[in-house]
mmCIF file of the N, C-alpha and C atoms, coordinates in Angstrom:
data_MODEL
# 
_entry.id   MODEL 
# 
loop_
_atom_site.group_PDB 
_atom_site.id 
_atom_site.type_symbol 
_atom_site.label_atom_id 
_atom_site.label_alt_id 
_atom_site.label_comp_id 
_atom_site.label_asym_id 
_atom_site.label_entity_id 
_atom_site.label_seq_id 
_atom_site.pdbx_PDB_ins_code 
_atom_site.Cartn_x 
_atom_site.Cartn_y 
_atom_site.Cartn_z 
_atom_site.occupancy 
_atom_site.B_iso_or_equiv 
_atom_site.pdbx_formal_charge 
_atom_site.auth_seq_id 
_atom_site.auth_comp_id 
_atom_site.auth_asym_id 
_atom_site.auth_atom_id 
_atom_site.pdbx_PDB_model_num 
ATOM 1   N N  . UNK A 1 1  ? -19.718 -18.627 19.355  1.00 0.00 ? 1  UNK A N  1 
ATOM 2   C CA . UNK A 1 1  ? -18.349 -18.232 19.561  1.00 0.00 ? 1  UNK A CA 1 
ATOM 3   C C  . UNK A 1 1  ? -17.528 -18.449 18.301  1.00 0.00 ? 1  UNK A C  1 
ATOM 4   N N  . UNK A 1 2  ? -18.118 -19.578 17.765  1.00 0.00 ? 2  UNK A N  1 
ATOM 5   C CA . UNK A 1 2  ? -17.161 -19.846 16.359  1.00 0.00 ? 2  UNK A CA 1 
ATOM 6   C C  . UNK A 1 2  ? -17.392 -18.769 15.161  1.00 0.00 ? 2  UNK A C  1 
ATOM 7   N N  . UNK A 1 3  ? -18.742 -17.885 15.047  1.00 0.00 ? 3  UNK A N  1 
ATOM 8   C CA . UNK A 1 3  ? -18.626 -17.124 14.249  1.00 0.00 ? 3  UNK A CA 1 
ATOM 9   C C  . UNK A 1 3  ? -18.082 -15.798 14.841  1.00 0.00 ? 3  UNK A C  1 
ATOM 10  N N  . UNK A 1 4  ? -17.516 -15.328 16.025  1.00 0.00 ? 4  UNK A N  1 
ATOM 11  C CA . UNK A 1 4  ? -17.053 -14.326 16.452  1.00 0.00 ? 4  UNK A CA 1 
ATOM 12  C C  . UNK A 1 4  ? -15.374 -14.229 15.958  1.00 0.00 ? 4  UNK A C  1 
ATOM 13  N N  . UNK A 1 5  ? -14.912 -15.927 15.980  1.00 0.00 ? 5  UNK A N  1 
ATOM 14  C CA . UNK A 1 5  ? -13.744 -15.642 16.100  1.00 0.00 ? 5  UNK A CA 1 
ATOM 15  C C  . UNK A 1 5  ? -13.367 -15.767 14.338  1.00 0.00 ? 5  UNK A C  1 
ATOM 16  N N  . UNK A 1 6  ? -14.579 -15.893 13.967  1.00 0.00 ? 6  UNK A N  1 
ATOM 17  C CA . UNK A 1 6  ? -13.866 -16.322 12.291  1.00 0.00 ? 6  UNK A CA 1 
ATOM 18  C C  . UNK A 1 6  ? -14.203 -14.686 11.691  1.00 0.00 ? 6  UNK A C  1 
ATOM 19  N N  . UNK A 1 7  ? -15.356 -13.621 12.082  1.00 0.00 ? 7  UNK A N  1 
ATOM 20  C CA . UNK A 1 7  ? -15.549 -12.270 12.147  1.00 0.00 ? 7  UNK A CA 1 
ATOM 21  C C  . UNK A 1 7  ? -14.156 -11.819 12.308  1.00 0.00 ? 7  UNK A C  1 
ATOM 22  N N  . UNK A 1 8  ? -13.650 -11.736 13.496  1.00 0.00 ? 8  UNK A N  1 
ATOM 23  C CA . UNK A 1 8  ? -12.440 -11.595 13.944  1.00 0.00 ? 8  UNK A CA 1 
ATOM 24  C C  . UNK A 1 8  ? -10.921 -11.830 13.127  1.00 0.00 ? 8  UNK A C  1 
ATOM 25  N N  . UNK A 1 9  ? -11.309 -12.826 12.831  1.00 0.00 ? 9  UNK A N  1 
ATOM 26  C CA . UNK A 1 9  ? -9.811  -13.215 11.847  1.00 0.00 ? 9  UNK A CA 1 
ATOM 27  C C  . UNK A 1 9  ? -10.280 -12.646 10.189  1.00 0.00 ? 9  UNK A C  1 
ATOM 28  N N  . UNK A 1 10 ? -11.326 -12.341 9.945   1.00 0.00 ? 10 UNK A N  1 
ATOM 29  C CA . UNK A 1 10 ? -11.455 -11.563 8.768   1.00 0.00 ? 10 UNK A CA 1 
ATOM 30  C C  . UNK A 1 10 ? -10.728 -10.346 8.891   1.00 0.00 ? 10 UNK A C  1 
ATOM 31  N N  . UNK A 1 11 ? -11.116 -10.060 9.835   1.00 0.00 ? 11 UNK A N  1 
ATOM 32  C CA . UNK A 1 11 ? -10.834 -8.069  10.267  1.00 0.00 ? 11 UNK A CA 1 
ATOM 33  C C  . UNK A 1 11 ? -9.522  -8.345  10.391  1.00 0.00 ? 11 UNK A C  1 
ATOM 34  N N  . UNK A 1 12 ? -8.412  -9.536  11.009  1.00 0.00 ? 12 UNK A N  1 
ATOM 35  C CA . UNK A 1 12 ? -6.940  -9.098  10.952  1.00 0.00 ? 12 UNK A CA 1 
ATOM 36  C C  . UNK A 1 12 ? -6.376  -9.655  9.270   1.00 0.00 ? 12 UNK A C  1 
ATOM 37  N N  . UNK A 1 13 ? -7.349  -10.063 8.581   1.00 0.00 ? 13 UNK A N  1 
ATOM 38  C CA . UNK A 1 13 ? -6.619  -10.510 7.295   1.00 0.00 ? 13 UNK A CA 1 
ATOM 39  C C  . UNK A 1 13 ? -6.427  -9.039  6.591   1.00 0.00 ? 13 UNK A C  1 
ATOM 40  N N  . UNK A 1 14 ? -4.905  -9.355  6.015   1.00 0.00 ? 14 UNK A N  1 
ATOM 41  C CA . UNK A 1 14 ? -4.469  -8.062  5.026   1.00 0.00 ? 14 UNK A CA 1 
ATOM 42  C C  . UNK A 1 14 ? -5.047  -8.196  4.088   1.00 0.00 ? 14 UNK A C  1 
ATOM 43  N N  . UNK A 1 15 ? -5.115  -6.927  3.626   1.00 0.00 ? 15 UNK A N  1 
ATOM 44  C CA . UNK A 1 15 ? -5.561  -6.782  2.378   1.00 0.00 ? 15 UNK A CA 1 
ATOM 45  C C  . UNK A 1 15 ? -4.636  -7.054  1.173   1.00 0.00 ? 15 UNK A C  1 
ATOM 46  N N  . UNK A 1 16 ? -5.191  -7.171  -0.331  1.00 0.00 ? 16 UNK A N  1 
ATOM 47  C CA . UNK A 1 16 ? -4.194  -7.766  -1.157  1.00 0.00 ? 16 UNK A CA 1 
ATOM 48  C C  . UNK A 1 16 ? -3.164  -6.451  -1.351  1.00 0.00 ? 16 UNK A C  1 
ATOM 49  N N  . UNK A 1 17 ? -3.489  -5.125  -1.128  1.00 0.00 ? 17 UNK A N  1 
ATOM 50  C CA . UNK A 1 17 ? -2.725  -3.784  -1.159  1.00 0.00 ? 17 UNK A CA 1 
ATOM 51  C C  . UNK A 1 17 ? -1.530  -4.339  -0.235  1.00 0.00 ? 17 UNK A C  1 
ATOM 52  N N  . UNK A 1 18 ? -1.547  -4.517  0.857   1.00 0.00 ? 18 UNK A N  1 
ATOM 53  C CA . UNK A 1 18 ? -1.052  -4.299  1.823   1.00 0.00 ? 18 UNK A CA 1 
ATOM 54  C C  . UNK A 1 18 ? 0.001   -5.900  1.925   1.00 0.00 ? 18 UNK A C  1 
ATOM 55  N N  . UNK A 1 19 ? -0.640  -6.880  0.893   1.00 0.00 ? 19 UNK A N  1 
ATOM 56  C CA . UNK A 1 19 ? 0.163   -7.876  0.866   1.00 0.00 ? 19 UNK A CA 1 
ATOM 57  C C  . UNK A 1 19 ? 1.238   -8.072  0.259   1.00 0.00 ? 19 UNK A C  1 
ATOM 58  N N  . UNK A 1 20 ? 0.883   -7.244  -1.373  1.00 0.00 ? 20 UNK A N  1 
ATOM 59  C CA . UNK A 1 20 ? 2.031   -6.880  -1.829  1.00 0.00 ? 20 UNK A CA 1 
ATOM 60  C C  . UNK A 1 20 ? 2.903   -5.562  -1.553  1.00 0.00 ? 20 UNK A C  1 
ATOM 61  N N  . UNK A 1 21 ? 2.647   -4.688  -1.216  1.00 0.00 ? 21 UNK A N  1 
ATOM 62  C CA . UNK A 1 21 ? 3.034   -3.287  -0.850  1.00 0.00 ? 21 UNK A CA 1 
ATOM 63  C C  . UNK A 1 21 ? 3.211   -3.287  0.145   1.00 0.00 ? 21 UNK A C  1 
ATOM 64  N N  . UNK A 1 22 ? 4.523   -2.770  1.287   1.00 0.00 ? 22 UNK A N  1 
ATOM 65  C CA . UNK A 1 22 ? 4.758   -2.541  2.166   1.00 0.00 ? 22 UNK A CA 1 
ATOM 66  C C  . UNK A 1 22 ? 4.349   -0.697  2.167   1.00 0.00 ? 22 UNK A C  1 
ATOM 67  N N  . UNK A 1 23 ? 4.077   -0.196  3.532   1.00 0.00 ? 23 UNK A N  1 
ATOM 68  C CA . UNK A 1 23 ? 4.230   1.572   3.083   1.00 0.00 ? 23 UNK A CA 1 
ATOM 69  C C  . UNK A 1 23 ? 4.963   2.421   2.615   1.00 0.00 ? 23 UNK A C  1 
ATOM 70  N N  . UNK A 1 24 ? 6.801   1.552   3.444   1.00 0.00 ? 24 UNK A N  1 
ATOM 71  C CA . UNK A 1 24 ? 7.255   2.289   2.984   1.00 0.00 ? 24 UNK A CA 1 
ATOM 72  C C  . UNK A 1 24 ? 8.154   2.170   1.227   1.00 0.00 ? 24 UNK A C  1 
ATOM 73  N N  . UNK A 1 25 ? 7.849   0.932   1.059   1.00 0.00 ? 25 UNK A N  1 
ATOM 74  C CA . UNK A 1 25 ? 8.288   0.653   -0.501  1.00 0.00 ? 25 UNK A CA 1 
ATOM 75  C C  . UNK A 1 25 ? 7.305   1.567   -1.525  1.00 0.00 ? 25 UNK A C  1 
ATOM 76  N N  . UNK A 1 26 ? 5.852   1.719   -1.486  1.00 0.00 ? 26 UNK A N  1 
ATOM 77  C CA . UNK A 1 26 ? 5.437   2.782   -2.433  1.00 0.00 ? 26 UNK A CA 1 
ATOM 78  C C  . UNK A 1 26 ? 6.003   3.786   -3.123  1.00 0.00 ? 26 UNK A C  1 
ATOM 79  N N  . UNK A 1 27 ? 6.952   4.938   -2.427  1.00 0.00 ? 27 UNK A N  1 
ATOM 80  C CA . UNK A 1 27 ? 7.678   6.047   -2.685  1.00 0.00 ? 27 UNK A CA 1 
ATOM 81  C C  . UNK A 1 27 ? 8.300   5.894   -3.760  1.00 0.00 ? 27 UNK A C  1 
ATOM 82  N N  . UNK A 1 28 ? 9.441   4.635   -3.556  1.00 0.00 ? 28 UNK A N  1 
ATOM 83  C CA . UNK A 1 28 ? 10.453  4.029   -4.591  1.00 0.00 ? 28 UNK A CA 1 
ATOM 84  C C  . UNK A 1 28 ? 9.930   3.433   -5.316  1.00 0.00 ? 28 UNK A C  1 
ATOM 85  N N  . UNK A 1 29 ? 8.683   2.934   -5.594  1.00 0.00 ? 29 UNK A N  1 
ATOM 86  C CA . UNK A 1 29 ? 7.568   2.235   -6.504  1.00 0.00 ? 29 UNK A CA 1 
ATOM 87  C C  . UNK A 1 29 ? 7.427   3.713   -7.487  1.00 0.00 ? 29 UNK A C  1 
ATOM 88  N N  . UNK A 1 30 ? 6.859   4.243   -6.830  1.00 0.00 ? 30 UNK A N  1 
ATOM 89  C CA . UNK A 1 30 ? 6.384   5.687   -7.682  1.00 0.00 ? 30 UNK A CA 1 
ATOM 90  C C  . UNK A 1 30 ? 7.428   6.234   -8.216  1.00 0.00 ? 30 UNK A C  1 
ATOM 91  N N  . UNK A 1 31 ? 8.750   6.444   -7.802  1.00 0.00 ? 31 UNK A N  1 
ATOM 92  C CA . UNK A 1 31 ? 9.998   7.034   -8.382  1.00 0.00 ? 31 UNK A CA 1 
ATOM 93  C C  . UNK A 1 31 ? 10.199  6.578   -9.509  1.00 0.00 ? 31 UNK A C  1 
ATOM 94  N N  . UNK A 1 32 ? 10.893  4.975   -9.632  1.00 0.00 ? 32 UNK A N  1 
ATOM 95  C CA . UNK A 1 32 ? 10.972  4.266   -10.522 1.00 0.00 ? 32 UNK A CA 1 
ATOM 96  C C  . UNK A 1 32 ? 9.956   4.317   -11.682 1.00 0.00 ? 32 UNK A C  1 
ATOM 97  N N  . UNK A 1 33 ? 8.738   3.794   -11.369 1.00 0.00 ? 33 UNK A N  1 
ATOM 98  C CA . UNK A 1 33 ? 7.072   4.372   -12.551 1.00 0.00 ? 33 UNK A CA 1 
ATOM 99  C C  . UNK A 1 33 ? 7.773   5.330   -13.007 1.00 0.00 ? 33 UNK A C  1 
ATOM 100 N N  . UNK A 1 34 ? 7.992   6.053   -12.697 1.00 0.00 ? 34 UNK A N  1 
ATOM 101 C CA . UNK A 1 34 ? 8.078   7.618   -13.290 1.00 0.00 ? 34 UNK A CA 1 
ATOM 102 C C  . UNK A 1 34 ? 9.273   8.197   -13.794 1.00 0.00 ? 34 UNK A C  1 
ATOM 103 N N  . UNK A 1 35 ? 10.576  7.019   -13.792 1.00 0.00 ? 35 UNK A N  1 
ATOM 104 C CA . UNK A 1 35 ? 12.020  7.451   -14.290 1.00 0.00 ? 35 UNK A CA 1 
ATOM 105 C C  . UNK A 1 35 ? 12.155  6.334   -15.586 1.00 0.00 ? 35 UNK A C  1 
ATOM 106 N N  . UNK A 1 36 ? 10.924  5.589   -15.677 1.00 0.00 ? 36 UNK A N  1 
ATOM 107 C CA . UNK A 1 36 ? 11.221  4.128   -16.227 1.00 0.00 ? 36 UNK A CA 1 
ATOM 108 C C  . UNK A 1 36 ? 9.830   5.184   -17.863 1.00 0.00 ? 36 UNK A C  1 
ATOM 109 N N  . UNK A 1 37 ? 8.686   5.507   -16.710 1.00 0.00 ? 37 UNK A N  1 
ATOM 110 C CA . UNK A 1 37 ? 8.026   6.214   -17.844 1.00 0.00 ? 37 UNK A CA 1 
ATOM 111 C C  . UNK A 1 37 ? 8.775   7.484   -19.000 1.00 0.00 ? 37 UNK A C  1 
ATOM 112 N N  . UNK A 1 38 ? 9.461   8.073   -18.178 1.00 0.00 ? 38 UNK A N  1 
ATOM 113 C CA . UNK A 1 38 ? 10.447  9.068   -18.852 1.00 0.00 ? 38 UNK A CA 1 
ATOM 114 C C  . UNK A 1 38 ? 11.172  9.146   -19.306 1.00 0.00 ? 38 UNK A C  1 
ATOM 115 N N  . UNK A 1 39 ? 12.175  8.210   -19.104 1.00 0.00 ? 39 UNK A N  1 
ATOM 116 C CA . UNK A 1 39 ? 12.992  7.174   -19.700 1.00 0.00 ? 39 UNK A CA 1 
ATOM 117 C C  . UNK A 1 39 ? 12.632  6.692   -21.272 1.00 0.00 ? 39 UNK A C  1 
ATOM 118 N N  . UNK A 1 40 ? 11.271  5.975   -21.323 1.00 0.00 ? 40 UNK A N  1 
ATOM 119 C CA . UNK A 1 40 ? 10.716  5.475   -22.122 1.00 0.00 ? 40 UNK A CA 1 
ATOM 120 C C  . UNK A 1 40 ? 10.113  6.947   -23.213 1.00 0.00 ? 40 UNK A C  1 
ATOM 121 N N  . UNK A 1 41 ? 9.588   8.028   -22.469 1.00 0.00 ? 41 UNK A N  1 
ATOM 122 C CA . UNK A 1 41 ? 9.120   8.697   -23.575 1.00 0.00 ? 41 UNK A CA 1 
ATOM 123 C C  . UNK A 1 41 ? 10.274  9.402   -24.045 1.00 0.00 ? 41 UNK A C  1 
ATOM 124 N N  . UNK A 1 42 ? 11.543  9.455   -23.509 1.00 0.00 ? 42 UNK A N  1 
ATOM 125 C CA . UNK A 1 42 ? 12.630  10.364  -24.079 1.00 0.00 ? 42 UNK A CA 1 
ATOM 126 C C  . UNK A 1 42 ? 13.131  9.805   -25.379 1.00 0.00 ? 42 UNK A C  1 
ATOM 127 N N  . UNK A 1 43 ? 13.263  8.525   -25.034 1.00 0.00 ? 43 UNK A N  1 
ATOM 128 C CA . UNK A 1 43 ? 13.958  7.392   -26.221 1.00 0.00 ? 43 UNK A CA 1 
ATOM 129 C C  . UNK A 1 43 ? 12.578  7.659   -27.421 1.00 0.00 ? 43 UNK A C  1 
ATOM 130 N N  . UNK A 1 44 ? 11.706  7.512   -26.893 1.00 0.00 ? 44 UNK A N  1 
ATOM 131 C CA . UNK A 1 44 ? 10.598  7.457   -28.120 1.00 0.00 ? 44 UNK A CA 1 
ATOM 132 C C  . UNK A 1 44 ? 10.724  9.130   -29.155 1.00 0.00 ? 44 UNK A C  1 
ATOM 133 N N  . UNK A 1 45 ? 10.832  10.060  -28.115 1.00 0.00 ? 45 UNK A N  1 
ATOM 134 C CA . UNK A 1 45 ? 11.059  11.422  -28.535 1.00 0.00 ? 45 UNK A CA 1 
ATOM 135 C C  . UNK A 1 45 ? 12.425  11.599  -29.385 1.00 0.00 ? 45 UNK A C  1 
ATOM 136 N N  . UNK A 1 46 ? 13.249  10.168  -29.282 1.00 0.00 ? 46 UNK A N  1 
ATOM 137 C CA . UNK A 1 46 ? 15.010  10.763  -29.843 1.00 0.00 ? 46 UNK A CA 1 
ATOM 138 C C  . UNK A 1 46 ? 14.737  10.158  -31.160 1.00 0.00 ? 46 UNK A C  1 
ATOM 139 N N  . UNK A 1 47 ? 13.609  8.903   -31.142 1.00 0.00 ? 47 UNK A N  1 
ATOM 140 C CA . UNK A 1 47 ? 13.963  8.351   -32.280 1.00 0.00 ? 47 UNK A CA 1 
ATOM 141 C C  . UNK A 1 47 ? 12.765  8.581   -33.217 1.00 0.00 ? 47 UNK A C  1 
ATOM 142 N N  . UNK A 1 48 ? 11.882  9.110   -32.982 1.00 0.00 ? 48 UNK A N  1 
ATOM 143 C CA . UNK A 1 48 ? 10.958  10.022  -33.882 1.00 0.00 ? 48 UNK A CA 1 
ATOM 144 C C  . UNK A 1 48 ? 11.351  11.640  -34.324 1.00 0.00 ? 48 UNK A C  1 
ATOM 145 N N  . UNK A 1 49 ? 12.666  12.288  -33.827 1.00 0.00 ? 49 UNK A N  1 
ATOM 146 C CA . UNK A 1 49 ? 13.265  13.108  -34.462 1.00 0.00 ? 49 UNK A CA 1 
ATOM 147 C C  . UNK A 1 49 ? 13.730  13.058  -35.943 1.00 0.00 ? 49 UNK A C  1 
ATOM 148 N N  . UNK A 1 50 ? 13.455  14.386  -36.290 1.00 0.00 ? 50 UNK A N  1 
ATOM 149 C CA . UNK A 1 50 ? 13.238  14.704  -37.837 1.00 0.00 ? 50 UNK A CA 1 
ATOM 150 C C  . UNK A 1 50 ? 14.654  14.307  -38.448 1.00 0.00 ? 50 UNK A C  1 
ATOM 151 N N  . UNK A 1 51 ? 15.730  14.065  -37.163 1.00 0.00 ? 51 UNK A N  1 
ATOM 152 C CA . UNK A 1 51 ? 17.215  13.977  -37.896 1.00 0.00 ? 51 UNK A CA 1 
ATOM 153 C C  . UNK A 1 51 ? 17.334  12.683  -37.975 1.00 0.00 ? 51 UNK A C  1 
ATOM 154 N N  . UNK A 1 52 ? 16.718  11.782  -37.879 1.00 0.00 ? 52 UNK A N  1 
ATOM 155 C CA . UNK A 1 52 ? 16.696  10.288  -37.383 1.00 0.00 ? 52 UNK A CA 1 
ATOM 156 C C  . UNK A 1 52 ? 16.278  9.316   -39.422 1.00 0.00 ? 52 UNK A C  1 
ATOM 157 N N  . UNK A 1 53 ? 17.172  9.234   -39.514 1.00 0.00 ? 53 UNK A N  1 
ATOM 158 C CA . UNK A 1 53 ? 17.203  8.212   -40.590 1.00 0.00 ? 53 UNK A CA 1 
ATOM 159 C C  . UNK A 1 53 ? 16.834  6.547   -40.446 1.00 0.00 ? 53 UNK A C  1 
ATOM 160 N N  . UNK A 1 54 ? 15.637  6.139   -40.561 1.00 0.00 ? 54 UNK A N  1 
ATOM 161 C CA . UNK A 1 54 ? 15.421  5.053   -40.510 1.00 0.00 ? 54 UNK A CA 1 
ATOM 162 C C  . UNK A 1 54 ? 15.439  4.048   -41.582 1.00 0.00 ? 54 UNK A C  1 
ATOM 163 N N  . UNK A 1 55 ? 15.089  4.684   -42.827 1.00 0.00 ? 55 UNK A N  1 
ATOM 164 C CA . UNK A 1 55 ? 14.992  4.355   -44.196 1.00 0.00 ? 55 UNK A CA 1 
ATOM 165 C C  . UNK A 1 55 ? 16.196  4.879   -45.158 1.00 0.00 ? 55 UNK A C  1 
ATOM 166 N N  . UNK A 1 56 ? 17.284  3.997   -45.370 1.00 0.00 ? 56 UNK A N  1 
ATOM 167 C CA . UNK A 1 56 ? 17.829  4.748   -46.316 1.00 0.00 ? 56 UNK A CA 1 
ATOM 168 C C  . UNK A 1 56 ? 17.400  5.140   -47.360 1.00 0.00 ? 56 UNK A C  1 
ATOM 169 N N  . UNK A 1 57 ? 16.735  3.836   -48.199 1.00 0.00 ? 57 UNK A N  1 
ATOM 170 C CA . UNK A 1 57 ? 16.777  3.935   -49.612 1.00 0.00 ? 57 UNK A CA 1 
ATOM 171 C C  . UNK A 1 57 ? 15.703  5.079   -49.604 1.00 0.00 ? 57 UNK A C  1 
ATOM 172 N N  . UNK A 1 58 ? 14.481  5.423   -49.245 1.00 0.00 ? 58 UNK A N  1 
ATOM 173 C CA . UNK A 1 58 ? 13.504  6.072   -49.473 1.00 0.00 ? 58 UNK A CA 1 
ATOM 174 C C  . UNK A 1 58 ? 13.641  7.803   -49.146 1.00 0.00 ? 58 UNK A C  1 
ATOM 175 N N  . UNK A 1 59 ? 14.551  7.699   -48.157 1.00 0.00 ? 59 UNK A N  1 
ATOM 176 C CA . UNK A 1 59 ? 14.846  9.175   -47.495 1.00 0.00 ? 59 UNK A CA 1 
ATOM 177 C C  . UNK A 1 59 ? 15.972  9.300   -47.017 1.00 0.00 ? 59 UNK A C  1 
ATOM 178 N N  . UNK A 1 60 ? 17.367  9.198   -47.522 1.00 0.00 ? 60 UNK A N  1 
ATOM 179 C CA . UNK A 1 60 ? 18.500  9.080   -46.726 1.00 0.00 ? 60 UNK A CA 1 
ATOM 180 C C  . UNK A 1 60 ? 19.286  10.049  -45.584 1.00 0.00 ? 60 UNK A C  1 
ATOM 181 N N  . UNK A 1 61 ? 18.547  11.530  -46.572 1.00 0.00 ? 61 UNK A N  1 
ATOM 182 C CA . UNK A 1 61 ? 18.903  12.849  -45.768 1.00 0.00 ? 61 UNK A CA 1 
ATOM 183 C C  . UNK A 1 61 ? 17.200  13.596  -45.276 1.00 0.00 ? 61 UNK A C  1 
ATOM 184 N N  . UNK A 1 62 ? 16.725  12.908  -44.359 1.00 0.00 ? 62 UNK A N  1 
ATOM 185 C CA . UNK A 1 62 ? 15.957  13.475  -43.684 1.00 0.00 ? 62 UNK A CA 1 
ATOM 186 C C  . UNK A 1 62 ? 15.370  15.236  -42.448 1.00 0.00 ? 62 UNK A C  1 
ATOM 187 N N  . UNK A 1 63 ? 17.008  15.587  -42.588 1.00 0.00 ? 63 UNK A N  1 
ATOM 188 C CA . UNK A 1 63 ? 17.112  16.601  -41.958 1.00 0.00 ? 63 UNK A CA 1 
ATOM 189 C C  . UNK A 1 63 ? 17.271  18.063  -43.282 1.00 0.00 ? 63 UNK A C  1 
ATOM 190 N N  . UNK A 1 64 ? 17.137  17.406  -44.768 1.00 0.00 ? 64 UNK A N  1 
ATOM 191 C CA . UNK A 1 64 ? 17.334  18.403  -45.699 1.00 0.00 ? 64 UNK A CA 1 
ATOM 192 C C  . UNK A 1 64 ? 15.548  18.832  -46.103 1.00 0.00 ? 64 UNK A C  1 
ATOM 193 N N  . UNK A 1 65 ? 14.833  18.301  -45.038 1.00 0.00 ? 65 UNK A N  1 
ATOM 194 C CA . UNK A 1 65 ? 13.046  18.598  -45.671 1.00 0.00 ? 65 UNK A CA 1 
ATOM 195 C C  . UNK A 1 65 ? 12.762  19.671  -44.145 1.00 0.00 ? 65 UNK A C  1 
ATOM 196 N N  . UNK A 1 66 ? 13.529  19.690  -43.403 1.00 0.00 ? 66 UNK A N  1 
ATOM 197 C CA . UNK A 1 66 ? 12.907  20.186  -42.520 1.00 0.00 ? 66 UNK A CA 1 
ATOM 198 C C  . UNK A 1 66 ? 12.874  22.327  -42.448 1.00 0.00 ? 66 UNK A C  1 
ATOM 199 N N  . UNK A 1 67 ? 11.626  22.123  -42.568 1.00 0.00 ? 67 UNK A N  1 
ATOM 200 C CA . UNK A 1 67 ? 11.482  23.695  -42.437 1.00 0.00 ? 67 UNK A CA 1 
ATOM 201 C C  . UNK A 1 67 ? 11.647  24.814  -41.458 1.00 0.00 ? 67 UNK A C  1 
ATOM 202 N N  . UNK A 1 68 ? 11.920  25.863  -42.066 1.00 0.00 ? 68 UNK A N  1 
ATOM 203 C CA . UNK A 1 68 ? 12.625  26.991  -41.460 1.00 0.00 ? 68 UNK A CA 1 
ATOM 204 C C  . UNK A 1 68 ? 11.939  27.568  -40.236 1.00 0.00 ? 68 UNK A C  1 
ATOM 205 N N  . UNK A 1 69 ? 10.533  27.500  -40.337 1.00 0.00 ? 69 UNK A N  1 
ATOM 206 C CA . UNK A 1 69 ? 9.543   27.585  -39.242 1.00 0.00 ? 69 UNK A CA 1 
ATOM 207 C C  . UNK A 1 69 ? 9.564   26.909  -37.953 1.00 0.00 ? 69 UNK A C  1 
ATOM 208 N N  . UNK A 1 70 ? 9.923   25.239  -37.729 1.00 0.00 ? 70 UNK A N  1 
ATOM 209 C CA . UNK A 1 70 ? 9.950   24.400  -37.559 1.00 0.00 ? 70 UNK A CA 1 
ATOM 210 C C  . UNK A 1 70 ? 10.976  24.388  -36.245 1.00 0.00 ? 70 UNK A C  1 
ATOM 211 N N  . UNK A 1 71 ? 9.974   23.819  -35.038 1.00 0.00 ? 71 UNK A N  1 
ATOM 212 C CA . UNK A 1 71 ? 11.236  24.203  -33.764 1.00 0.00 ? 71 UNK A CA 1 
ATOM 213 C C  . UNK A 1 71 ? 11.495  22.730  -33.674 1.00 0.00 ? 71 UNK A C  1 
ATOM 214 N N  . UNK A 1 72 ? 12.450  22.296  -32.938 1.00 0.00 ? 72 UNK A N  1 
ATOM 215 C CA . UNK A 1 72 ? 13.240  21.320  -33.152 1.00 0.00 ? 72 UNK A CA 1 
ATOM 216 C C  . UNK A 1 72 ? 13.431  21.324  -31.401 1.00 0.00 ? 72 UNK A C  1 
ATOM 217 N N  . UNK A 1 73 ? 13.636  22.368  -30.742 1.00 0.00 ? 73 UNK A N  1 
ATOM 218 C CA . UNK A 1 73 ? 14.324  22.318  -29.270 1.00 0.00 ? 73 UNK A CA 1 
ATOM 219 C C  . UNK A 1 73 ? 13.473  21.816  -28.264 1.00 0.00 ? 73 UNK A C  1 
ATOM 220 N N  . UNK A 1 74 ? 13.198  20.980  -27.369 1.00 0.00 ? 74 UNK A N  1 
ATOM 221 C CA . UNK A 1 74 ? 12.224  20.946  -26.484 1.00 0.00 ? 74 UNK A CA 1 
ATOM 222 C C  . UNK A 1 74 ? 11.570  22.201  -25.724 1.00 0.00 ? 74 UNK A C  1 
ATOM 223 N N  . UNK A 1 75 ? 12.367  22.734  -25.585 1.00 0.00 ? 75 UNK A N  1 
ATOM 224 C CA . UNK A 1 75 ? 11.712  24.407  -24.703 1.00 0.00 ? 75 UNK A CA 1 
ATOM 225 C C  . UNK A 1 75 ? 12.865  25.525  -25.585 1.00 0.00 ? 75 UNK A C  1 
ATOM 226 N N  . UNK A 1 76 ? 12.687  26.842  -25.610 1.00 0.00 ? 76 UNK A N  1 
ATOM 227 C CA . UNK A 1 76 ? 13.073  27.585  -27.016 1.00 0.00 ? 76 UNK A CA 1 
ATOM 228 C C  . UNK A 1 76 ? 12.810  28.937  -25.189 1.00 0.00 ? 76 UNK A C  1 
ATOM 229 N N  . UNK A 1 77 ? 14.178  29.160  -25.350 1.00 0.00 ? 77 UNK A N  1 
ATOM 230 C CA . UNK A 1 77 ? 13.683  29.978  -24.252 1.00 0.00 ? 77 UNK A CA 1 
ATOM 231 C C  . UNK A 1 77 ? 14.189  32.133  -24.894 1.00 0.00 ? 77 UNK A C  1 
ATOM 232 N N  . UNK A 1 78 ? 13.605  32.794  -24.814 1.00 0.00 ? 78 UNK A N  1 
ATOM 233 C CA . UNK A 1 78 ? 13.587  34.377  -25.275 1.00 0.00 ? 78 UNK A CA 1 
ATOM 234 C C  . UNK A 1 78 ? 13.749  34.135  -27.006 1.00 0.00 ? 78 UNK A C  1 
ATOM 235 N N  . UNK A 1 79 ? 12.533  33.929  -27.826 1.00 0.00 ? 79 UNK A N  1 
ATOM 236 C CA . UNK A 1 79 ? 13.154  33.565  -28.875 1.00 0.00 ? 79 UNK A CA 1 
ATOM 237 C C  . UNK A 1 79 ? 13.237  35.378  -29.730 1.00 0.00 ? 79 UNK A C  1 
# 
């Protein structure tokens, strides 16, 4: 009987998913991931722009090398 009921209390133990994660908190888990990831690659995208002066002494006018070819817009729509 003692190994039925300790069988038993395995099967109602949560899992570690389920210990930290409620169901319905996931959604807003995933939202956030994904406004916090975008967030993060936008800033990375503003400050690796060609107009972005990081160096004075070496390059002060960085936006005077950039070529005529050269798209700059994230999406370029009927060009």
């Amino acid at each position: 009987m003692s190994s039925a009921a300790s069988a038993h209390a395995v099967k109602k133990a949560p899992s570690l998913f389920q210990t930290w994660f409620r169901v319905e908190v996931i959604p807003i888990y995933a939202v956030l991931g994904v406004a916090v990831g975008g967030a993060g690659w936008y800033t990375t995208r503003l400050a690796r722009g060609p107009d972005v002066t990081w160096d004075r002494k070496n390059n002060p006018h960085p936006w005077l090398h950039i070529d005529q070819e050269t798209q700059l817009k994230m999406m370029t729509v009927k060009e």
